[in-house]
N, C-alpha and C positions, 0 to 999 in steps of 0.2 A: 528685514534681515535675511540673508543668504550668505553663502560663504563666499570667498575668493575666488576659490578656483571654479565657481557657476558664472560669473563675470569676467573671470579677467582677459580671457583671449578678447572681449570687448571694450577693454579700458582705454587702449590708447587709439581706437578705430574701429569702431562697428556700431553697432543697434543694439540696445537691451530692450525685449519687450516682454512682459508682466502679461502672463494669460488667466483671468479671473476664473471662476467656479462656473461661472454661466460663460466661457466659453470668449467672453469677448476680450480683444486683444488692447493692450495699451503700454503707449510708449513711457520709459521709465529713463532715471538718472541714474548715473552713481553718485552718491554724495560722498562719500567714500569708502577705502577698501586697504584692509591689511593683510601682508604674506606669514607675518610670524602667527596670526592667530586661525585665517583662514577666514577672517571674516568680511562682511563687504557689505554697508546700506545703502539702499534704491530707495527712489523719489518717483511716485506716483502724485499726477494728477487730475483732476476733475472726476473722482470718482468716491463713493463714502465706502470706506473696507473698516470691517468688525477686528478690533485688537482681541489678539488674546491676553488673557489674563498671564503676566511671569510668576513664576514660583521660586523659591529659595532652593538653589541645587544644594547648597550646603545640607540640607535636610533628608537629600535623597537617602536612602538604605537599600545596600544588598538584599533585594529580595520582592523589594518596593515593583510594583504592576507599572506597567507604563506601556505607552501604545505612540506607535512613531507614522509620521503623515507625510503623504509626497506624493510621487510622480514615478515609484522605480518601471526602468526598461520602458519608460512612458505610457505607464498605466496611470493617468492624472486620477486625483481624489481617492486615494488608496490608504488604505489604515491596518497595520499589522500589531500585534499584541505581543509583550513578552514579559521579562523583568530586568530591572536592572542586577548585571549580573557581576560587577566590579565597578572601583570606584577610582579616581585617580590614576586612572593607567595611562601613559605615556605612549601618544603616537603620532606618527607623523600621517598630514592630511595633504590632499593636493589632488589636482587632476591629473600629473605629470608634468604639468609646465615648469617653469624655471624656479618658484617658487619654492620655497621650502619650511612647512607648518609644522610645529610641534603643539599639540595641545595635550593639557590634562582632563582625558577624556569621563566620561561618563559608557561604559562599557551593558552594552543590552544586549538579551537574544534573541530581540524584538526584530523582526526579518527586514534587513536595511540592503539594499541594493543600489547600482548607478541609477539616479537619478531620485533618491530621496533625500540626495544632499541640500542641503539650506532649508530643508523642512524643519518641524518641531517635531519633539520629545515629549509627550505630554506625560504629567500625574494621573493620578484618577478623579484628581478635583479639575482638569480640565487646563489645568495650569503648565506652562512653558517651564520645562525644567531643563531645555537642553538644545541643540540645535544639531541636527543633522549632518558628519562630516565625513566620516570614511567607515570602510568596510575590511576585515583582514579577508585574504584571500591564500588561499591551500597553495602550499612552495610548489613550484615544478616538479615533478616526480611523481609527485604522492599519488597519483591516481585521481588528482581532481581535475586543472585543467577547467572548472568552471570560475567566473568571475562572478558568480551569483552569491546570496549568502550564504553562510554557512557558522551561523549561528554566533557570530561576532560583529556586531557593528557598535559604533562608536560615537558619542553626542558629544559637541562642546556647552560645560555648562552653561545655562542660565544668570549666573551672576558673571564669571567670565566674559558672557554675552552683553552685557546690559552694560558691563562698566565700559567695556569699548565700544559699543553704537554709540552711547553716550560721547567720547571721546571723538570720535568719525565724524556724527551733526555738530558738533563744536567747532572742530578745528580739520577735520579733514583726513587726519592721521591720529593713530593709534599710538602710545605710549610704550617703551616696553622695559620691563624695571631688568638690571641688570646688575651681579657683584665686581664683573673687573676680571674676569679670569679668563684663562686659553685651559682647555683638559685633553690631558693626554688620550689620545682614541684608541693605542695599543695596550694602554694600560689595564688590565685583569681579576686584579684580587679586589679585597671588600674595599667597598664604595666606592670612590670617584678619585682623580690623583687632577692635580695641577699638574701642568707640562713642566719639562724646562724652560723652553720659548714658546712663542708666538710666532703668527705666519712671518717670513721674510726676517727672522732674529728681533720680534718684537718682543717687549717683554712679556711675558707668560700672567704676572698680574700686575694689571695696566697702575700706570700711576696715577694716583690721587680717586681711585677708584672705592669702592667698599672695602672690598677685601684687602687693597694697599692699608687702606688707613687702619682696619681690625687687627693687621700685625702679617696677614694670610702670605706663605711663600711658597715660592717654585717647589714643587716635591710632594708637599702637603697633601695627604691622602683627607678628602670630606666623606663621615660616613654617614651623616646623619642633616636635616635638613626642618626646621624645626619639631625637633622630634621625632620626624617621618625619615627611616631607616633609607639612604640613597644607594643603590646597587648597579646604576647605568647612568653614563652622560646624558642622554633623551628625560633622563626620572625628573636629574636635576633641574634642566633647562625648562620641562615645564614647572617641577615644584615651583620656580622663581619669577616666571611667568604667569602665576596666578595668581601672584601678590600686587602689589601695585606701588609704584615709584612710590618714596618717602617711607614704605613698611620697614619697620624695625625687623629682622629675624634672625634666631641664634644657628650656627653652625657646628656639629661636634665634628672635632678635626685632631687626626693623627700625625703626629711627626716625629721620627725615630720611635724609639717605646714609649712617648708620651700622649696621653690623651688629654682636650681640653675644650672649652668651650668660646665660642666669640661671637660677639654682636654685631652686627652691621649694618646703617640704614643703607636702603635700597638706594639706586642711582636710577635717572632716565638714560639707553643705549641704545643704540640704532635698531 
C-alpha cells in the first residue's frame, strides 16, 4: 500500500521502483490506485517482504502512543514518536496534482514530513493503524514559511485502508459510497445546506439517488451525520466516505423550523 499521489505522476507513463531496507532496487506494478481516497497498490516480484500485522483504527484513542515510519526529506528507515492527537478530522490529501482526496484522517504529532507519505502508522502492539498521507503546513504570513512539520500530520485509517486495497486487487477501482447531493460552498451557518442547483442547472439532489428517495430537498440544512455533529462540506464528504456502499445511515436535517430525522441506504458514485 502507498497513496496516490506517491504514484500517480507514474500511472499513465513512467517506472515505479520499490527500494527495500537493504538497499536493493525492484521493479513494481500498480495494481491499482484511487483519487478520492488517496490510495494506490504496487505489485512486487520475486522477492519475500515481512507483512505487517493491521490493527483496528476504529479502536484508536486520543492519546493512544503511535510511532510513524518512512522516508521524510529522504531520510530512508526513519521512525518518529507521537500520539494520536484527534480523530476523524477531515482533509484533504494530494501531492498537488489534479487529483483531489478527502480523507477521514487519523490526526498525530508524531513528526510527518514530505516523503513519509505511504508509510504506516503503527500502535504499540506493532500493528498498522493508519497510512501515511498529508501534513498541514503554517498559512503564508505567519512567520513559518517552512514545509516541514509542525506538529500536525495526518494518517488514513487502517480499516479505510484495507477495505479499498481490498477493492483495488479485486477489481482495479475503488468504490465510493455516495447520498445524491450538490452543497452549497457559500453557505455559513450550522451544518451543511444542500444548493439550489447542481453544476450547469443540474439538479442539486440527483434523482433516484439516497437522498431523492429519503424525501432530502434543495435548501435542506444537514447538521448531523450519524450522530456525528456536521459543521463543513470536507466533514461530510468524508463522514460518507467511510462508510461503504449499501450502509444504512441516519441524517438529522433542518428545513424551515423543523427538525427531523432520515434514513438512507448508501449508493455507489463516481
Amino acid at each position: 500500500m502507498t497513496n496516490n499521489h506517491v504514484v500517480e505522476a507514474a500511472a499513465s507513463s513512467g517506472k515505479v521502483t520499490v527500494i527495500l531496507s537493504n538497499g536493493k532496487h525492484v521493479d513494481a506494478t500498480i495494481v491499482g490506485r484511487d483519487e478520492a481516497y488517496d490510495l494506490a497498490v504496487v505489485k512486487v516480484t520475486g522477492v519475500t517482504l515481512t507483512r505487517l500485522p493491521i490493527g483496528d483504527s476504529d479502536d484508536a484513542v486520543v492519546g493512544d502512543q503511535v510511532i510513524a515510519v518512512g522516508a521524510p526529506l529522504g531520510l530512508d528507515s526513519t521512525v518518529t514518536t507521537g500520539i494520536v492527537s484527534a480523530l476523524n478530522r477531515p482533509v484533504s490529501a494530494g501531492g498537488g496534482g489534479s487529483s483531489q482526496s478527502f480523507i477521514n484522517a487519523i490526526q498525530t504529532d508524531a513528526a510527518i514530513n514530505p516523503g513519509n507519505s505511504g508509510g504506516p502508522l503503527l500502535n504499540m502492539s506493532g500493528q498498522v493503524i493508519g497510512v501515511n498521507a498529508a501534513i498541514a503546513a503554517l498559512p503564508s504570513g505567519s512567520g513559518g514559511g517552512s514545509t516541514g512539520s509542525i506538529g500536525l500530520g495526518f494518517a488514513i485509517p487502517s480499516n479505510q485502508v484495507a477495505k479499498t486495497a481490498e477493492q483495488l486487487i479485486r477489481t482495479g477501482k475503488a468504490q465510493h459510497p455516495v447520498i445524491g447531493v450538490y452543497l452549497d460552498p457559500a453557505y455559513d451557518g450550522e451544518g451543511v445546506k444542500i444548493a439550489t442547483s447542481g453544476p450547469d442547472n443540474a439538479p442539486a439532489v440527483a434523482k433516484d439517488g439516497p437522498a431523492a428517495k429519503a424525501g432530502l430537498k434543495a435548501g435542506d440544512v444537514i447538521l448531523a451525520f450519524d450522530g456525528r455533529p456536521i459543521s463543513s462540506n470536507d466533514e461530510l464528504v468524508v463522514a460518507i466516505r467511510a462508510k461503504s456502499v449499501g450502509d444504512e445511515v441516519t441524517l438529522h436535517v433542518r428545513r424551515g423550523g423543523k427538525e427531523f430525522d432520515v434514513r438512507m441506504t448508501l449508493q455507489a458514485g463516481e
